[in-house]
C-alpha positions as CSV (number, residue, x, y, z in Angstrom):
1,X,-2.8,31.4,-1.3
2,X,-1.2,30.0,1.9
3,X,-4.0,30.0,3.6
4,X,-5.9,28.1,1.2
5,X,-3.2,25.2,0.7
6,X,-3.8,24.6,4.6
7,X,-7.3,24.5,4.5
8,X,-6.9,21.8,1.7
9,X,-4.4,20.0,3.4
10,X,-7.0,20.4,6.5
11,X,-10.1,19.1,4.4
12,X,-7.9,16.5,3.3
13,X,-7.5,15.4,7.1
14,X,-10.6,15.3,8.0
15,X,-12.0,13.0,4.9
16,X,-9.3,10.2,6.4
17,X,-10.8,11.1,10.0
18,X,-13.6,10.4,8.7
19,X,-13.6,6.7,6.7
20,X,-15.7,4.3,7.8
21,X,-16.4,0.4,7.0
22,X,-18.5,-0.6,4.5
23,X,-22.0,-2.3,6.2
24,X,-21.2,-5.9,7.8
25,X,-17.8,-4.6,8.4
26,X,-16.4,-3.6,12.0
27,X,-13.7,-0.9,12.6
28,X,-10.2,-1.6,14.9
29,X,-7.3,1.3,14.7
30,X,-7.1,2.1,11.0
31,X,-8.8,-1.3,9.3
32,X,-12.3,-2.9,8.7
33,X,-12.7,-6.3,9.0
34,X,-15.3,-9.0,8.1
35,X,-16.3,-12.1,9.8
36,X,-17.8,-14.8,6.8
37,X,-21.0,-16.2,7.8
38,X,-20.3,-19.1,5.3
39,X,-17.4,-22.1,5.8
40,X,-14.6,-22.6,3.3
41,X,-11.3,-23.6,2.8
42,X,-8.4,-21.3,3.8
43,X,-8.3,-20.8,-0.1
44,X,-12.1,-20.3,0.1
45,X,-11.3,-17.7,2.5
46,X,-8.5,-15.9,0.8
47,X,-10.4,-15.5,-2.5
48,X,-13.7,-14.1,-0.7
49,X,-11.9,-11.6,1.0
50,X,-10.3,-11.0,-2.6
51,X,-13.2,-10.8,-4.4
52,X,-14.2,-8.0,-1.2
53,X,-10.9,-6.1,-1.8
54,X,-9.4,-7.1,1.1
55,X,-7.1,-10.0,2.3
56,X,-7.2,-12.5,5.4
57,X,-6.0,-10.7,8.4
58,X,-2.8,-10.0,9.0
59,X,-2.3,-10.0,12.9
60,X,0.6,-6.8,13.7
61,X,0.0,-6.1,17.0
62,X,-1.4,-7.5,20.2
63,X,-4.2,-5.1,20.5
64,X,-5.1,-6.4,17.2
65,X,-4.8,-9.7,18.6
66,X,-6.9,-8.9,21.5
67,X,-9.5,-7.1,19.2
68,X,-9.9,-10.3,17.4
69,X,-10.0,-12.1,20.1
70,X,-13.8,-11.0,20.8
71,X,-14.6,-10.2,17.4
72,X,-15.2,-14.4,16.4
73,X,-16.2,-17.3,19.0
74,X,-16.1,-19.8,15.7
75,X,-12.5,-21.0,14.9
76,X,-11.8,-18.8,11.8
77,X,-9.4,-19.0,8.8
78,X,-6.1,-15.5,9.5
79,X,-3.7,-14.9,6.7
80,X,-0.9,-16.8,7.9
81,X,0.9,-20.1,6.2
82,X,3.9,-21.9,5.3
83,X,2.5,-22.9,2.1
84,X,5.6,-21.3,0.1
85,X,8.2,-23.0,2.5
86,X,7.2,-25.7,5.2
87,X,8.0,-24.3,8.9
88,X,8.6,-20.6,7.2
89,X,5.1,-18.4,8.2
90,X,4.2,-15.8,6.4
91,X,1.4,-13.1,6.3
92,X,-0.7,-12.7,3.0
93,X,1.2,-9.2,2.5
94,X,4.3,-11.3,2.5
95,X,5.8,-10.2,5.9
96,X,7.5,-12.8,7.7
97,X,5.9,-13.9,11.1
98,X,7.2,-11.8,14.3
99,X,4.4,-11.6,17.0
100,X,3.6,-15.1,17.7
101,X,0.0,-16.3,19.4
102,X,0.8,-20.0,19.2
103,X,-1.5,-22.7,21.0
104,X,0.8,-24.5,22.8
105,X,3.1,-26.8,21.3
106,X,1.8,-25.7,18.0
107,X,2.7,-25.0,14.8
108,X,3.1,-28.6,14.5
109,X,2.4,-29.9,11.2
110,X,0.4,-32.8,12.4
111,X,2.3,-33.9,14.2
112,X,3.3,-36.4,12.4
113,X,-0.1,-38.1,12.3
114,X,-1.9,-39.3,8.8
115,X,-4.7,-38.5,10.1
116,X,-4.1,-34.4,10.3
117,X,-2.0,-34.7,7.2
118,X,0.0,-31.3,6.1
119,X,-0.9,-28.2,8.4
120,X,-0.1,-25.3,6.1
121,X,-2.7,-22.8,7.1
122,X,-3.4,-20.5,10.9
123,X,-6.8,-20.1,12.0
124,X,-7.8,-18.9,15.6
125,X,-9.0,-21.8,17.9
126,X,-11.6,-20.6,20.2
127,X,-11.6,-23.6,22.9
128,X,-7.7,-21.9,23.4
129,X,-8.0,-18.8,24.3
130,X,-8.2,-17.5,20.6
131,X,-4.6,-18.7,20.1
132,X,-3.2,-20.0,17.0
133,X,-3.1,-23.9,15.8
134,X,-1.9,-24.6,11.9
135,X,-4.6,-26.6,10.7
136,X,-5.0,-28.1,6.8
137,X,-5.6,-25.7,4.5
138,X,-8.8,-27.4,3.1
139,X,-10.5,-27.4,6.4
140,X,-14.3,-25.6,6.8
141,X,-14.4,-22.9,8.6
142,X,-15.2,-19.1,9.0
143,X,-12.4,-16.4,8.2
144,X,-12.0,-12.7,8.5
145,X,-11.1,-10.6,5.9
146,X,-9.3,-6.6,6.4
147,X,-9.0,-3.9,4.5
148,X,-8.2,-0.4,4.9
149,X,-11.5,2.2,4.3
């Protein structure tokens, strides 16, 4: 009887070991993660990656952060905002904002200009380095979406 409880637990093991992306997906440490083809609002973004059963990214570390870094040359949509509470950033999963990857002098909310108007949304700028910017949330552009398999 023992013996077959640890060859469950075993078999058990090895199916995580072995989860993989669905096609159109590419694997980093434990997650998949989509790059859209198609431009949208942050919004847009968010309910694609939904509809996918997954959710913006949520950047936790900086490998993650490096990985991402040549996973998109396109500025893309991440699953940060202050929508809830101006200068307060938080992840899609609700987590509040530790590891920071902030353009310089950025967030900045527009700095004030009408043109820019309210910068409640994060998306990766490529032209810095794959840092951050906040950037109006109705803005078109790419996002990527992650999931665990």
């Amino acid at each position: 009887r023992v013996a077959a409880a640890e060859l469950s637990t075993v078999k058990a093991n090895m199916t995580d070991l072995q989860k993989t992306c669905p096609a159109g997906w590419r694997m980093f440490s434990c997650s998949c993660y989509f790059l859209s083809s198609q431009l949208g609002s942050w919004t847009f973004g968010r309910d694609d990656c939904r509809k996918k059963g997954a959710h913006l990214v949520v950047i936790d570390s900086a490998e993650e952060q490096t990985f991402l870094s040549g996973f998109t040359k396109q500025q893309t949509w991440i699953g940060l905002s202050d929508l809830e509470k101006e200068g307060t950033w938080k992840w899609m999963d609700g987590t509040p904002l530790t590891l920071k990857y902030w353009t310089r002098n950025q967030p900045d909310n527009g700095g004030g200009d009408p043109r820019w108007g309210e910068e409640d949304c994060v998306h990766i700028r490529t032209e810095e380095n794959t840092l951050w910017n906040d950037l109006s949330c109705n803005n078109s552009q790419q996002w990527i979406c992650e999931k665990i398999p």
